[in-house]
PDB file of N, H, CA, C and O in Angstrom:
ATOM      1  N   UNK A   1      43.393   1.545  29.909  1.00  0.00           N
ATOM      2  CA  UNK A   1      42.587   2.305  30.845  1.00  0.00           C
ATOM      3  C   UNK A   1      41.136   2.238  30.373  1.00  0.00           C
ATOM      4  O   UNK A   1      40.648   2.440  29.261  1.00  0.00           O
ATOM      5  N   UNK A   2      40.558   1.875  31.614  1.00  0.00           N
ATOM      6  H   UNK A   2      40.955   1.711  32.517  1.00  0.00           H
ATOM      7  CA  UNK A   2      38.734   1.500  30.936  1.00  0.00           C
ATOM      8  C   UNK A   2      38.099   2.049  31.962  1.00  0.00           C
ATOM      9  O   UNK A   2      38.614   2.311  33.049  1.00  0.00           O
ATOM     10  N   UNK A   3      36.075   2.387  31.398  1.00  0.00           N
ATOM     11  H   UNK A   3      35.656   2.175  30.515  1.00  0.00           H
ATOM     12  CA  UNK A   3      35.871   3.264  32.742  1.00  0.00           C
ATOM     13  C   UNK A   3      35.461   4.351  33.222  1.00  0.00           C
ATOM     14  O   UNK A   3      34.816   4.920  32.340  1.00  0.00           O
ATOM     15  N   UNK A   4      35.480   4.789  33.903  1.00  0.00           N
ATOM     16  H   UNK A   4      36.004   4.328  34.620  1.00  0.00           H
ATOM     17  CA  UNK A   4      34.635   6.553  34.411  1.00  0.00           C
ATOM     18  C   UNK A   4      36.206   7.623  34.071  1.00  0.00           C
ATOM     19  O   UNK A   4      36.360   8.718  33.529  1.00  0.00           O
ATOM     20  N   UNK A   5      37.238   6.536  34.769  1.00  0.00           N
ATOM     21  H   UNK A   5      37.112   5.647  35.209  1.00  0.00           H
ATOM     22  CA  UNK A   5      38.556   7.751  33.985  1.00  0.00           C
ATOM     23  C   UNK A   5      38.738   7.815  32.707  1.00  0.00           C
ATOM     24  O   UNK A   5      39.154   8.939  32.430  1.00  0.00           O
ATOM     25  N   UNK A   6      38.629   7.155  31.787  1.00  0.00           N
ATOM     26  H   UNK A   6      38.291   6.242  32.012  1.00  0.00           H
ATOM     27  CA  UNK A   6      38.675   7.547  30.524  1.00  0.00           C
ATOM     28  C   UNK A   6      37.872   8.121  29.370  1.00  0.00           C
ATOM     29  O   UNK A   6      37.992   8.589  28.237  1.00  0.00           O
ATOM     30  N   UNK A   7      36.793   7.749  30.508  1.00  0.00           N
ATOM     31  H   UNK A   7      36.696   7.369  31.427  1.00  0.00           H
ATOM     32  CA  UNK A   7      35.316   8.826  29.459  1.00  0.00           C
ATOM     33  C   UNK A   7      35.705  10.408  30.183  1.00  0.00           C
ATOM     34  O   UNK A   7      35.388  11.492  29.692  1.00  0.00           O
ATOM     35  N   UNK A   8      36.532  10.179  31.573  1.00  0.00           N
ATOM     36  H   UNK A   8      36.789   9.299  31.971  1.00  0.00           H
ATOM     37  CA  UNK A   8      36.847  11.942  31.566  1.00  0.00           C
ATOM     38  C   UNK A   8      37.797  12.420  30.814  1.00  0.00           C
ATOM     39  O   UNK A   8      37.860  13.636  30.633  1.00  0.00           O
ATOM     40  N   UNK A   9      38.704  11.560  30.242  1.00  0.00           N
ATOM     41  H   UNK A   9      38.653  10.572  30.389  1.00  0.00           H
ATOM     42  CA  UNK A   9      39.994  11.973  29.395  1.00  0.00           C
ATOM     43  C   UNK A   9      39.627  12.570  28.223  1.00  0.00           C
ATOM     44  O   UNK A   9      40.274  13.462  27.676  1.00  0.00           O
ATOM     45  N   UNK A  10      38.012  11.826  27.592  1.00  0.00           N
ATOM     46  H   UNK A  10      37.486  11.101  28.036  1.00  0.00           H
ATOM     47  CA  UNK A  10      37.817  12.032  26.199  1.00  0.00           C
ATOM     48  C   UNK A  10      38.053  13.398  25.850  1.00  0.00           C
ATOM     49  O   UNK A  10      38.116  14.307  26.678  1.00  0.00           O
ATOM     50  N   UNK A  11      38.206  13.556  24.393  1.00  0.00           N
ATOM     51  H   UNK A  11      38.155  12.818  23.720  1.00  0.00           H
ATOM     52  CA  UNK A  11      38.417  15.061  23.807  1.00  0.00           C
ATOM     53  C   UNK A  11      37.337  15.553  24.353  1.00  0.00           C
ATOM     54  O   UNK A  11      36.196  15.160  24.595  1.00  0.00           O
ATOM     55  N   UNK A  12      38.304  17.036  24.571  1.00  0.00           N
ATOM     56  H   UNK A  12      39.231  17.356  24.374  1.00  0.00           H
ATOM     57  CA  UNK A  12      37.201  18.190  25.193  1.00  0.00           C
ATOM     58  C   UNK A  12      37.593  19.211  24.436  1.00  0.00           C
ATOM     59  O   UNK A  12      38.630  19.107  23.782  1.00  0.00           O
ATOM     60  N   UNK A  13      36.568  20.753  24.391  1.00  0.00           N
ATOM     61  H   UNK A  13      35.725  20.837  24.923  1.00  0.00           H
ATOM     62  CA  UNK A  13      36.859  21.641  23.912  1.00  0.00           C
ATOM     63  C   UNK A  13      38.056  22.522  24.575  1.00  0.00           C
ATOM     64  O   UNK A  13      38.433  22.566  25.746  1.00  0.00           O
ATOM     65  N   UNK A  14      38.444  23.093  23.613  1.00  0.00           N
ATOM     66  H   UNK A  14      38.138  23.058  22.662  1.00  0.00           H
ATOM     67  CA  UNK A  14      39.957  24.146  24.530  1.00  0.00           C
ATOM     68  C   UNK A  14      39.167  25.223  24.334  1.00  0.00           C
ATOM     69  O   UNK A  14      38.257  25.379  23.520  1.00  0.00           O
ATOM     70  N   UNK A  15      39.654  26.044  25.259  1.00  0.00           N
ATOM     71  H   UNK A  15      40.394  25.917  25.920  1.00  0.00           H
ATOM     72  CA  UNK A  15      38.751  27.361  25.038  1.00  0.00           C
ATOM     73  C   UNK A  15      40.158  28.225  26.035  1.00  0.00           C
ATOM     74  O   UNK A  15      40.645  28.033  27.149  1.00  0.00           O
ATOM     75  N   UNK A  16      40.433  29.300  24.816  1.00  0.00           N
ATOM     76  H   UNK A  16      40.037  29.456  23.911  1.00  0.00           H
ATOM     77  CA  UNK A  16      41.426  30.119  24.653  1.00  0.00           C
ATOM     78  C   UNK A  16      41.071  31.360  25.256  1.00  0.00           C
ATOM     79  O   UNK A  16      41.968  32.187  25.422  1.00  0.00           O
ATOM     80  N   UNK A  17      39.788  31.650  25.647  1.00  0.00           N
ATOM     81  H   UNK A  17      39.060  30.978  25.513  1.00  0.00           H
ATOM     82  CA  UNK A  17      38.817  32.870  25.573  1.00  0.00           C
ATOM     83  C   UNK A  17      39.454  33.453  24.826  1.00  0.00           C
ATOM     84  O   UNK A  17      39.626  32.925  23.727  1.00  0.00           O
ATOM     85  N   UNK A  18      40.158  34.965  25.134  1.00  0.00           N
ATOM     86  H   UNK A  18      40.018  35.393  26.027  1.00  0.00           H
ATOM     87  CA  UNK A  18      40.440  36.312  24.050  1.00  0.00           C
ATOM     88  C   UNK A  18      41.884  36.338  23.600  1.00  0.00           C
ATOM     89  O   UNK A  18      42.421  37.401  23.286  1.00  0.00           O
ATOM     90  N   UNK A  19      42.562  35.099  23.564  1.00  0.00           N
ATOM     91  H   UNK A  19      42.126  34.236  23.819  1.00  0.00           H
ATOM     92  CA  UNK A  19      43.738  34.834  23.219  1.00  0.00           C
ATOM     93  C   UNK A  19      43.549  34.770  21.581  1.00  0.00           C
ATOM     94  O   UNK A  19      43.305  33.612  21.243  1.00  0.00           O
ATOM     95  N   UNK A  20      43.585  35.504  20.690  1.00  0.00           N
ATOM     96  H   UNK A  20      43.784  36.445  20.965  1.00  0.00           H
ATOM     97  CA  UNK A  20      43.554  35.071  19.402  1.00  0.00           C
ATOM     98  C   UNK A  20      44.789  34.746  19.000  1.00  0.00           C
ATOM     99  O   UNK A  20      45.528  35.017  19.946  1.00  0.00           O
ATOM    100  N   UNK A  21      45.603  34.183  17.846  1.00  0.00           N
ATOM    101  H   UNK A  21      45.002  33.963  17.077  1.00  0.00           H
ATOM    102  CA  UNK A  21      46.313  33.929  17.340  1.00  0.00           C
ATOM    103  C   UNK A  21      47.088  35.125  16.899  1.00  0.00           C
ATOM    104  O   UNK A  21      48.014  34.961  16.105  1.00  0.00           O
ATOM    105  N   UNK A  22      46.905  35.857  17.173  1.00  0.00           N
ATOM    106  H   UNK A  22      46.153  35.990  17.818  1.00  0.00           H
ATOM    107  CA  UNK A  22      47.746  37.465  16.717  1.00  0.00           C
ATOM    108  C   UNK A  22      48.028  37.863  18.146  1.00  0.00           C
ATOM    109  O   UNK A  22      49.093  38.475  18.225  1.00  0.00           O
ATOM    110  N   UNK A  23      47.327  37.687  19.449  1.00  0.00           N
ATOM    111  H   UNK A  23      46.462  37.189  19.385  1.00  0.00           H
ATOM    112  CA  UNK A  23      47.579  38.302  20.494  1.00  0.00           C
ATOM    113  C   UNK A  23      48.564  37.253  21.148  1.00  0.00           C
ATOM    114  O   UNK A  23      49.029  37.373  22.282  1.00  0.00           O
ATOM    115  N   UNK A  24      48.787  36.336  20.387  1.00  0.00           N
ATOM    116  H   UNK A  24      48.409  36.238  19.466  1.00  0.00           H
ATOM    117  CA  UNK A  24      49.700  35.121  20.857  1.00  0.00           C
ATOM    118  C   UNK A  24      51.028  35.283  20.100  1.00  0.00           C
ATOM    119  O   UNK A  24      52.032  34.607  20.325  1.00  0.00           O
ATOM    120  N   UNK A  25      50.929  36.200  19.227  1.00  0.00           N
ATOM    121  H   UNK A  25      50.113  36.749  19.044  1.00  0.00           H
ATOM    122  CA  UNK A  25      52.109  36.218  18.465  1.00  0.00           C
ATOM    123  C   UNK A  25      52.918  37.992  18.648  1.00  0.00           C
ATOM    124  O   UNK A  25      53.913  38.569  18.209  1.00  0.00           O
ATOM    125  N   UNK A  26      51.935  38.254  19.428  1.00  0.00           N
ATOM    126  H   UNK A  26      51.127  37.785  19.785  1.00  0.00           H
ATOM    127  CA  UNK A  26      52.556  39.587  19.414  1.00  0.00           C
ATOM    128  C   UNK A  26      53.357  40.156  20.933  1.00  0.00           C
ATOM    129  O   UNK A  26      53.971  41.195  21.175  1.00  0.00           O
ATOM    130  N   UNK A  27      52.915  38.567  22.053  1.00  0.00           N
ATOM    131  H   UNK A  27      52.415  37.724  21.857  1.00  0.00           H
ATOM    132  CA  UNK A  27      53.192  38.394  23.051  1.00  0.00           C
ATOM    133  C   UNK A  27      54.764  38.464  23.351  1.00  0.00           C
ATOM    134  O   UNK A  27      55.537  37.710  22.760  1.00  0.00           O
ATOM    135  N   UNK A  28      55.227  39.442  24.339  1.00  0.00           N
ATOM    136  H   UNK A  28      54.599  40.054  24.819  1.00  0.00           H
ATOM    137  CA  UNK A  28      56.333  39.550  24.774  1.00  0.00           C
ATOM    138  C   UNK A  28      57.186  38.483  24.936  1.00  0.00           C
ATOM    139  O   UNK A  28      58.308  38.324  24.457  1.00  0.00           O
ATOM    140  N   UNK A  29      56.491  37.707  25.720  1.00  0.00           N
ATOM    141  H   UNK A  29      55.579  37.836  26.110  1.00  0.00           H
ATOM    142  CA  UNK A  29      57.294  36.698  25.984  1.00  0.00           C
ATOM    143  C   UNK A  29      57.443  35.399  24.774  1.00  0.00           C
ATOM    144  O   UNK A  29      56.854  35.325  23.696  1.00  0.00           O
ATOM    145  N   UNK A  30      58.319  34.551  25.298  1.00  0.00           N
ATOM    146  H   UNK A  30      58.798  34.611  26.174  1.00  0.00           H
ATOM    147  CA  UNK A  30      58.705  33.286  24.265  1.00  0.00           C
ATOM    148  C   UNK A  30      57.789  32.156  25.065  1.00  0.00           C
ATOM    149  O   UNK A  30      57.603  31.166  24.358  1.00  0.00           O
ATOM    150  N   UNK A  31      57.230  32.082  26.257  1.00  0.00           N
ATOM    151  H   UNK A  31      57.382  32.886  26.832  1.00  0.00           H
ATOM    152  CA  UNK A  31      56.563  30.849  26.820  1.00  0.00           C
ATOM    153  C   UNK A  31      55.164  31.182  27.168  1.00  0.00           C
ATOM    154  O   UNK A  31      54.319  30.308  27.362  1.00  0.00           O
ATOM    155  N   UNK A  32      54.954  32.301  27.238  1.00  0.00           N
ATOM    156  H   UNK A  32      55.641  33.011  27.081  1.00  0.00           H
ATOM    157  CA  UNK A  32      53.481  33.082  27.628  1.00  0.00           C
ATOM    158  C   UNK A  32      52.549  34.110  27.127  1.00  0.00           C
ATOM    159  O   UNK A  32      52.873  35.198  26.650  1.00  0.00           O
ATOM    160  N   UNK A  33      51.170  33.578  27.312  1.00  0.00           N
ATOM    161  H   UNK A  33      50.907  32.695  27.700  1.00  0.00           H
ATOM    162  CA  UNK A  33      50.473  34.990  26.198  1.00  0.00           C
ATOM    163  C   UNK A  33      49.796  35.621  27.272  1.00  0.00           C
ATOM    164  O   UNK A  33      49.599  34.858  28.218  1.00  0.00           O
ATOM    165  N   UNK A  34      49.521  36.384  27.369  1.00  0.00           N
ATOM    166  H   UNK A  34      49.680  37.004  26.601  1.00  0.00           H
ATOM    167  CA  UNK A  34      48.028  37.442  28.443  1.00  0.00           C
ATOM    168  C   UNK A  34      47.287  37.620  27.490  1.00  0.00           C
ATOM    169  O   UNK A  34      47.640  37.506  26.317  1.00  0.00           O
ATOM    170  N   UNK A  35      45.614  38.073  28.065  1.00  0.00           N
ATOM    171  H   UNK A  35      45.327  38.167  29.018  1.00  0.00           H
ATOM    172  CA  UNK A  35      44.788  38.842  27.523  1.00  0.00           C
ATOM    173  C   UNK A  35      43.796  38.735  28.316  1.00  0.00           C
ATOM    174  O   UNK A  35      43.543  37.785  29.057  1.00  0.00           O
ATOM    175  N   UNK A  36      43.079  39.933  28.145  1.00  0.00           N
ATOM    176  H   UNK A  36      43.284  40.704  27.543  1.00  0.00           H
ATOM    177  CA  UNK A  36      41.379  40.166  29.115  1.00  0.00           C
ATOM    178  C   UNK A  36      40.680  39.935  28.588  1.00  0.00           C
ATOM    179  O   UNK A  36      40.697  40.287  27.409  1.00  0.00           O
ATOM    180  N   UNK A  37      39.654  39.230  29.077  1.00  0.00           N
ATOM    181  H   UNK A  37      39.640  38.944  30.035  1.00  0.00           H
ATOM    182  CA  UNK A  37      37.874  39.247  28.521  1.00  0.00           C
ATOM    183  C   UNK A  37      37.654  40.538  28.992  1.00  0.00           C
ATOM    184  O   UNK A  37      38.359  41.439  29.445  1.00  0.00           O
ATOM    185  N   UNK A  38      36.073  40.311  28.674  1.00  0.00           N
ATOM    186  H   UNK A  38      35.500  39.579  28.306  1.00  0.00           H
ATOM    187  CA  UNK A  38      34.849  41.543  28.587  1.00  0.00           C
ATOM    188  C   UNK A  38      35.036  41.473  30.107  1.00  0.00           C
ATOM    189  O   UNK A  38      34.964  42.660  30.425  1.00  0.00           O
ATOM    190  N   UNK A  39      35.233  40.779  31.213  1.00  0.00           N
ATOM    191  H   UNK A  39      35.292  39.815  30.955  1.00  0.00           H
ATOM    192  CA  UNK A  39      34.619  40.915  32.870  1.00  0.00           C
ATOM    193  C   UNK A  39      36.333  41.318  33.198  1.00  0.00           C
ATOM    194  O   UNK A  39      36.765  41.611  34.313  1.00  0.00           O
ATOM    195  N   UNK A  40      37.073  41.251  32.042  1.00  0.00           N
ATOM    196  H   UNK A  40      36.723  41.013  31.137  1.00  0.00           H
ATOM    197  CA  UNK A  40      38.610  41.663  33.111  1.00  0.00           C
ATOM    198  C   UNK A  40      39.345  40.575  33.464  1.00  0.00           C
ATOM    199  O   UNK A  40      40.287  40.612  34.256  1.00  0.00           O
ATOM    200  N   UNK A  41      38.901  39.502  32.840  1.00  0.00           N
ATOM    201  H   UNK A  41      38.136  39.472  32.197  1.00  0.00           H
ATOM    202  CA  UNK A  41      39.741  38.528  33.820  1.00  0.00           C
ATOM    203  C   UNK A  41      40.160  37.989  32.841  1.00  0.00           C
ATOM    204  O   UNK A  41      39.676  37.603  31.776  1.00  0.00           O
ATOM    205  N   UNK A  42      41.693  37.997  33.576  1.00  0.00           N
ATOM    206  H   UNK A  42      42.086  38.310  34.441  1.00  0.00           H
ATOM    207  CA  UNK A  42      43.406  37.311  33.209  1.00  0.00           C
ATOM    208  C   UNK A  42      43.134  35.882  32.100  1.00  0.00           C
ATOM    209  O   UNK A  42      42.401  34.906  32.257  1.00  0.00           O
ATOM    210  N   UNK A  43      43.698  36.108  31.405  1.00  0.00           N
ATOM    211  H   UNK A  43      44.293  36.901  31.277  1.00  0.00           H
ATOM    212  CA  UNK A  43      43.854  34.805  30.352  1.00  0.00           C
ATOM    213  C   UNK A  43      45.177  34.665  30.584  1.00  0.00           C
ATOM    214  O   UNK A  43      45.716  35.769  30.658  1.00  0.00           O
ATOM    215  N   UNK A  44      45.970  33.698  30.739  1.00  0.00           N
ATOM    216  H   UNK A  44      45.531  32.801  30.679  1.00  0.00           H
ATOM    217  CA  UNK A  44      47.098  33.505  30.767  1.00  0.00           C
ATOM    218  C   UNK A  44      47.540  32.052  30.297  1.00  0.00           C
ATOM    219  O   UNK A  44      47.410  31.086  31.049  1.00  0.00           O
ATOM    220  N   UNK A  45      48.023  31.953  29.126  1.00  0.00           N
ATOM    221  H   UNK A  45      48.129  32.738  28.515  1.00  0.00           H
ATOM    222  CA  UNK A  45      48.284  30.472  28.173  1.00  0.00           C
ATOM    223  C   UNK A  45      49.685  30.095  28.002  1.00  0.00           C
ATOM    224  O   UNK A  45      50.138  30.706  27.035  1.00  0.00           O
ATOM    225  N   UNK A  46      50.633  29.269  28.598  1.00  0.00           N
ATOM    226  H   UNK A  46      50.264  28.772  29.384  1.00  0.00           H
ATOM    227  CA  UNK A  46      51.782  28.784  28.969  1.00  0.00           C
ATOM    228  C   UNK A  46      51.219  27.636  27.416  1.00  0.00           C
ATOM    229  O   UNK A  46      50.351  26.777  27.263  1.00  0.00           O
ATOM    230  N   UNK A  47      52.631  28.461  26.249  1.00  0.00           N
ATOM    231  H   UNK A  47      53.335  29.160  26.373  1.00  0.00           H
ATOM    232  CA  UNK A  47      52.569  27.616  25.720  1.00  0.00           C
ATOM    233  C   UNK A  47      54.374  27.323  25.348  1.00  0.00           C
ATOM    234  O   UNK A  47      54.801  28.290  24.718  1.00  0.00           O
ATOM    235  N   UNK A  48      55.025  26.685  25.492  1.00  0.00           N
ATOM    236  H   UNK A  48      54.678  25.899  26.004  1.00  0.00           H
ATOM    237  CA  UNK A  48      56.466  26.168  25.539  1.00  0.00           C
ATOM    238  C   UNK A  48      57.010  26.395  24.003  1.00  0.00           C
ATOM    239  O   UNK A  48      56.612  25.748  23.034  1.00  0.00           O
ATOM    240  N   UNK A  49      57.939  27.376  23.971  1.00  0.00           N
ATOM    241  H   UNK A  49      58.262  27.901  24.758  1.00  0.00           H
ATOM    242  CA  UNK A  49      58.431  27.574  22.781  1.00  0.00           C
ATOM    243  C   UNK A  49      59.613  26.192  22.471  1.00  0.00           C
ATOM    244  O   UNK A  49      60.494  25.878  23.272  1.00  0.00           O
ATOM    245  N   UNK A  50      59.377  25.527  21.175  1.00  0.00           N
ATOM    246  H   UNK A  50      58.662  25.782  20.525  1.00  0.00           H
ATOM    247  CA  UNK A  50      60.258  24.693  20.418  1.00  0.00           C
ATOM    248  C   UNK A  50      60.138  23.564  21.529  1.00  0.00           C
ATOM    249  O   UNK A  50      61.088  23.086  22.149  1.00  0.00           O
ATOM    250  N   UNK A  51      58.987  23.273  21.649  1.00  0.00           N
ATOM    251  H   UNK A  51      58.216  23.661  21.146  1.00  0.00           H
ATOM    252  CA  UNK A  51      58.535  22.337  22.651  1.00  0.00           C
ATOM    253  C   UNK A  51      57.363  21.555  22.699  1.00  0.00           C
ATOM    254  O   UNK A  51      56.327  22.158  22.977  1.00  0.00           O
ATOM    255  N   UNK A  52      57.273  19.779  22.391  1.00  0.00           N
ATOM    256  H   UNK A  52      58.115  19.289  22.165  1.00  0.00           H
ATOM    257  CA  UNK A  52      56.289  19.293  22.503  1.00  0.00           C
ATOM    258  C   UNK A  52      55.000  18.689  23.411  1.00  0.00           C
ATOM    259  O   UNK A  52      53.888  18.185  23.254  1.00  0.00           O
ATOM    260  N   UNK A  53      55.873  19.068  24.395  1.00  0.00           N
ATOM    261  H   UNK A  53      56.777  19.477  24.522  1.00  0.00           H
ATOM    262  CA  UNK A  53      54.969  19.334  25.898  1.00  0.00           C
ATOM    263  C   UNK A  53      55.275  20.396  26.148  1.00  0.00           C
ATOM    264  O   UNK A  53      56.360  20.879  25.822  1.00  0.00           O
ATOM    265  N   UNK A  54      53.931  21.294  27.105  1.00  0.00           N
ATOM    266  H   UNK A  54      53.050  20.903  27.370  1.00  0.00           H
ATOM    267  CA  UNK A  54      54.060  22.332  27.946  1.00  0.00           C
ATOM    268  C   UNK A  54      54.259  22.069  29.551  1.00  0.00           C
ATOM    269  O   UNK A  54      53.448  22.126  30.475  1.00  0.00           O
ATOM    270  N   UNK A  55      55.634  21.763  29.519  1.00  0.00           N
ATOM    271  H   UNK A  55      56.293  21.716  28.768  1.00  0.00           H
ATOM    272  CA  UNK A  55      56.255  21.408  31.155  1.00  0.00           C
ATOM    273  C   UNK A  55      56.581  22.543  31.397  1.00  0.00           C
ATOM    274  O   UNK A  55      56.756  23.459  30.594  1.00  0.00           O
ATOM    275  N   UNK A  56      56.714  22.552  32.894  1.00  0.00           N
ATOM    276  H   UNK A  56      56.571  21.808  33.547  1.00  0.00           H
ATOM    277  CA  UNK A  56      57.580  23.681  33.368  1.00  0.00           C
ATOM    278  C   UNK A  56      59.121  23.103  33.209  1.00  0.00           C
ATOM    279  O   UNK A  56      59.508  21.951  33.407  1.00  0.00           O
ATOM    280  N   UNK A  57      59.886  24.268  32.787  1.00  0.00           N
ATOM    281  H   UNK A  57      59.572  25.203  32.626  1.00  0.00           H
ATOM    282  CA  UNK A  57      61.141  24.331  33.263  1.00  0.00           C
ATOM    283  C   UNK A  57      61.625  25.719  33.899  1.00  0.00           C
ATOM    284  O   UNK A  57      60.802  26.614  34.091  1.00  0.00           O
ATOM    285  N   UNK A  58      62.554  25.828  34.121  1.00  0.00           N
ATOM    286  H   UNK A  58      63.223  25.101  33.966  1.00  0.00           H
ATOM    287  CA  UNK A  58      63.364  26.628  34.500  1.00  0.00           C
ATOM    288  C   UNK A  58      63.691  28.055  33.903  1.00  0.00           C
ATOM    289  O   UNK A  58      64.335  28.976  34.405  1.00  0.00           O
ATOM    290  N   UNK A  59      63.012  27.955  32.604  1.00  0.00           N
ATOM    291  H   UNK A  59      62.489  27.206  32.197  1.00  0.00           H
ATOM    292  CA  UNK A  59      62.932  29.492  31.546  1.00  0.00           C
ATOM    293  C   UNK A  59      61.613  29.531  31.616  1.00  0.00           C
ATOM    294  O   UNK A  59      61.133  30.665  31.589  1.00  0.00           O
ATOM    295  N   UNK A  60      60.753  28.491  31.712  1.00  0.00           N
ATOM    296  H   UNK A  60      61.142  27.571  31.734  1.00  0.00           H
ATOM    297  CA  UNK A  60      59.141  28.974  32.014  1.00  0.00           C
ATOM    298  C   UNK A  60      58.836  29.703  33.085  1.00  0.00           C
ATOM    299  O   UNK A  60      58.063  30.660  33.130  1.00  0.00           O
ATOM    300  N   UNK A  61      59.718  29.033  34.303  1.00  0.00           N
ATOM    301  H   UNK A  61      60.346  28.256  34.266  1.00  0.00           H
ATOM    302  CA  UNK A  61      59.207  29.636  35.431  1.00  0.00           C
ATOM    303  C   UNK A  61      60.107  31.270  35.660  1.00  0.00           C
ATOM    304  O   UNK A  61      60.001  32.334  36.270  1.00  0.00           O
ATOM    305  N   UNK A  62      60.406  31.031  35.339  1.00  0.00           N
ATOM    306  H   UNK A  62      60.492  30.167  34.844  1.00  0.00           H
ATOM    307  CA  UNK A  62      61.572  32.490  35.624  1.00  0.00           C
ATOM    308  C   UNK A  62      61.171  33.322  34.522  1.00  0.00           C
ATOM    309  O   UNK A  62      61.187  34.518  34.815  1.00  0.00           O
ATOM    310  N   UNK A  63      60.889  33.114  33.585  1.00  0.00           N
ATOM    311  H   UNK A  63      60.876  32.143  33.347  1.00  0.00           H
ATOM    312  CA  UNK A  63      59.393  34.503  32.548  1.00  0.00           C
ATOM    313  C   UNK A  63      58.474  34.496  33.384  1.00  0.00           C
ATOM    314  O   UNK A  63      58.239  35.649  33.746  1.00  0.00           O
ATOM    315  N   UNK A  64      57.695  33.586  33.979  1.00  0.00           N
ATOM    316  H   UNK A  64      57.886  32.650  33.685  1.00  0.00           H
ATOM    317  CA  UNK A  64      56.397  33.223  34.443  1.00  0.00           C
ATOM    318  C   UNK A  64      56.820  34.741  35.889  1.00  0.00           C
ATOM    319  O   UNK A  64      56.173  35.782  35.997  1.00  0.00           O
ATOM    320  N   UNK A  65      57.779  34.422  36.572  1.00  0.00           N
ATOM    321  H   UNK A  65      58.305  33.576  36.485  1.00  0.00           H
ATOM    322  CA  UNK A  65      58.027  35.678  37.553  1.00  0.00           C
ATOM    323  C   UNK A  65      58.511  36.981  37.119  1.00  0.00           C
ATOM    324  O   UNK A  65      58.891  37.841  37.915  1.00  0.00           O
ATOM    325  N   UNK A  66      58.490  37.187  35.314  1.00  0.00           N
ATOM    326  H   UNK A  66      58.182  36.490  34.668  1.00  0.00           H
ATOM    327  CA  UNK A  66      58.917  38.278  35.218  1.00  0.00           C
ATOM    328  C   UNK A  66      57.213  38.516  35.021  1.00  0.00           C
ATOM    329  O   UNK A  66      56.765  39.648  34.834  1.00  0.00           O
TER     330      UNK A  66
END
């Protein structure tokens, strides 16, 4: 792959906003974290427990509706 698509692929920053590593571990769920910024707004980080991709399956989505 060569090109305008792969200079968009290049590494980019992740930005977690107010998800720290403690608010990720203290998270109810096994596939999902919450947390608010300063303006209120929803952080929500789908990260797949015992899993090297974050796909949906079928226990993601069915936490995801609890």
């Amino acid at each position: 792959m060569t090109g305008p698509i792969l200079n968009h692929l290049q590494m980019r920053e992740l930005s977690l906003g107010p998800l720290t590593e403690a608010a990720r571990k203290a998270s109810p769920w096994q596939h999902w974290s919450l947390a608010r910024d300063e303006q209120q707004v929803a952080w929500l980080l789908l990260d797949r427990a015992d899993a090297a991709v974050n796909s949906l399956s079928e226990a993601v989505l069915l936490e995801l509706g609890e």
